[in-house]
C-alpha positions in Angstrom: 139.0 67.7 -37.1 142.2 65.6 -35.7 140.3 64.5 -33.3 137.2 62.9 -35.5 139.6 61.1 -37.4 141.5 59.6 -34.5 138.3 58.5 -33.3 137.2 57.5 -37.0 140.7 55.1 -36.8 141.0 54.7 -33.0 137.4 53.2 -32.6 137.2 49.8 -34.9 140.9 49.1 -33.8 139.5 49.4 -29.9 136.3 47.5 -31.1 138.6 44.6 -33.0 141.3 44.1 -30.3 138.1 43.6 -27.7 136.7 41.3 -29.8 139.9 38.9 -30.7 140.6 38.9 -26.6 138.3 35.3 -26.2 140.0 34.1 -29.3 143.7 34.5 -27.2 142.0 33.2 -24.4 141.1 29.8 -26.4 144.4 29.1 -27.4 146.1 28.3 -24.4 146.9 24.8 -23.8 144.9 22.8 -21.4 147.6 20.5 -19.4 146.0 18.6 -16.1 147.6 21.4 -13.6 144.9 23.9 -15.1 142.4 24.3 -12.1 141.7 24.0 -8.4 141.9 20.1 -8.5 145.5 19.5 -9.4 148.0 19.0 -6.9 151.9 18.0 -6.3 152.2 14.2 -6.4 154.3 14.8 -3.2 151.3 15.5 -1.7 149.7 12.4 -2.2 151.2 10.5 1.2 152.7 7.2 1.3 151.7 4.4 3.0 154.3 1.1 3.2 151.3 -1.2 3.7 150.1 -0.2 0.3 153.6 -1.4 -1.8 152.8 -5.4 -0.4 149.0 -5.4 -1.3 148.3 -7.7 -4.1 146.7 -6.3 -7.3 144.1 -9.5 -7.5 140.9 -9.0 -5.3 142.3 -5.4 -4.2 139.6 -2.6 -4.5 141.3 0.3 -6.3 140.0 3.5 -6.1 141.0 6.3 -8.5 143.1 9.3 -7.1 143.4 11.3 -10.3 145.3 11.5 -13.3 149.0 12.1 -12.9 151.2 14.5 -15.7 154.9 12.3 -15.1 156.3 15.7 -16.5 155.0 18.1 -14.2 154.6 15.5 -11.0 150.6 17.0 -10.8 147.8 15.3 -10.2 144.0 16.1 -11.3 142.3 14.8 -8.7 138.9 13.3 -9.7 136.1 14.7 -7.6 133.1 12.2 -7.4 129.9 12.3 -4.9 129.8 8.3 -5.5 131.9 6.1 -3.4 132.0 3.6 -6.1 132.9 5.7 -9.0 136.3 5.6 -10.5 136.4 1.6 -8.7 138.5 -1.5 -10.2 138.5 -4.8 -8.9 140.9 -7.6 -10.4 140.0 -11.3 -10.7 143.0 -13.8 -10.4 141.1 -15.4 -14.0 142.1 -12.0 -16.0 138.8 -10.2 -15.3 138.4 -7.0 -14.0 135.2 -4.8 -12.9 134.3 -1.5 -11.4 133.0 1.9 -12.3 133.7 5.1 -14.3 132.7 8.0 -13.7 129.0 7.0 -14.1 128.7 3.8 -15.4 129.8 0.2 -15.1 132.4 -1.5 -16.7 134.0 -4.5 -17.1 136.7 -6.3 -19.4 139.8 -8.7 -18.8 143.6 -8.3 -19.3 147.0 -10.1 -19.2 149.0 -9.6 -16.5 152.4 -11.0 -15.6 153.0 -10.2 -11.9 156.9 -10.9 -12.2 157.6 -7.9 -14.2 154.4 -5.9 -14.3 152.8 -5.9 -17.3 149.3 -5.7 -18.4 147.1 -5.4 -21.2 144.0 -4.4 -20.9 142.6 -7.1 -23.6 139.0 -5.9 -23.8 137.3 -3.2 -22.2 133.3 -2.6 -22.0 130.1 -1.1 -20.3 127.8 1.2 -20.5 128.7 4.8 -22.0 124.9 6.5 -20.5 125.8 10.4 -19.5 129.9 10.1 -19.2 131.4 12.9 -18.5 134.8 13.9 -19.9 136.6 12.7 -17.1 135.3 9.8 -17.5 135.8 9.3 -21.1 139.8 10.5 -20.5 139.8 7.7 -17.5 138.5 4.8 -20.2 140.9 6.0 -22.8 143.9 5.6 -20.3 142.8 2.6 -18.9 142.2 1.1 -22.1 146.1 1.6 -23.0 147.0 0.4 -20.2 150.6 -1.4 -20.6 152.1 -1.9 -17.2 151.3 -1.7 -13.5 152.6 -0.9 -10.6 152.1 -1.2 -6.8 154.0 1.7 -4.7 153.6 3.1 -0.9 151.1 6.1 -3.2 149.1 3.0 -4.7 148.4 1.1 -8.0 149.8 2.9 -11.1 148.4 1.5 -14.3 150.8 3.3 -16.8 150.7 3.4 -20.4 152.8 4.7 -23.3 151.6 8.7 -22.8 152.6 11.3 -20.0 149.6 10.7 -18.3 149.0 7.5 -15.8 146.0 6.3 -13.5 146.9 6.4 -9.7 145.1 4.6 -7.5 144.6 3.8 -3.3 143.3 0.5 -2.2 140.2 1.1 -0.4 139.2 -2.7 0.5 140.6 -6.1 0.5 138.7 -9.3 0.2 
């Protein structure tokens, strides 16, 4: 009889706590250094060349997304060579790709102190992933830039900043 009503008590409690294990699972906080892709900023290398290239009529390409509080980056994983792409036009206008689509928009930009402001942003928005769509809200608050031996940093009032290397000059 002890038994039975153990098992009467034991066997919805075992039942419950299996079923509220996903639910703990979901409520852990996604932060960029969640999966395979994230690596130390230190381990993005320097290059000196990289600090004297000039933002106008440099092709950026994006390295990831980089947590200033934990010094990670997410690395962005495309098969395109073009995706994740800026170019800068000395007239304000910039152009490239997300992560599936083409965009295009201008900003203001004063090269003595580094700031920018991405004045209007546009393009298509066919199949964008959620990369993509976290990469267009960042670059869309973009407030400042700057050019280091790791690359272009567009940076913007959150903990999260765009890094990019220069793949081509024109």
């Amino acid at each position: 009889m002890k038994n039975l009503i153990s098992s009467i008590f034991l066997h919805p409690f075992i039942v419950g706590l299996v079923c509220c294990l996903p639910l703990l699972g979901g409520c852990q906080k996604n932060q960029i250094g969640d999966d395979s892709n994230t690596i130390p900023l230190s381990e993005i290398p320097e290059n000196p060349a990289f600090a004297s290239l000039p933002l106008i009529g440099t092709k950026w390409k994006l390295i990831g997304f980089v947590d200033r509080t934990t010094n990670k980056v997410k690395s962005v994983q495309s098969s395109e060579i073009d995706n994740y792409t800026l170019v800068f036009e000395s007239n304000g206008d910039f152009a490239g790709i997300s992560s599936t689509n083409t965009i295009m928009g201008g900003v203001s930009f004063d090269v003595s102190d580094g700031l920018m402001k991405v004045e209007k942003l546009g393009g298509t928005k066919i199949n964008e992933t959620p990369y993509g769509n976290q990469y267009m809200s960042l670059l869309r608050s973009t407030i400042e830039y700057e050019i280091t031996e790791k690359g272009l940093k567009l940076l913007n009032e959150s903990t999260i900043y765009l890094l990019y290397s220069p793949i081509e000059t024109f």
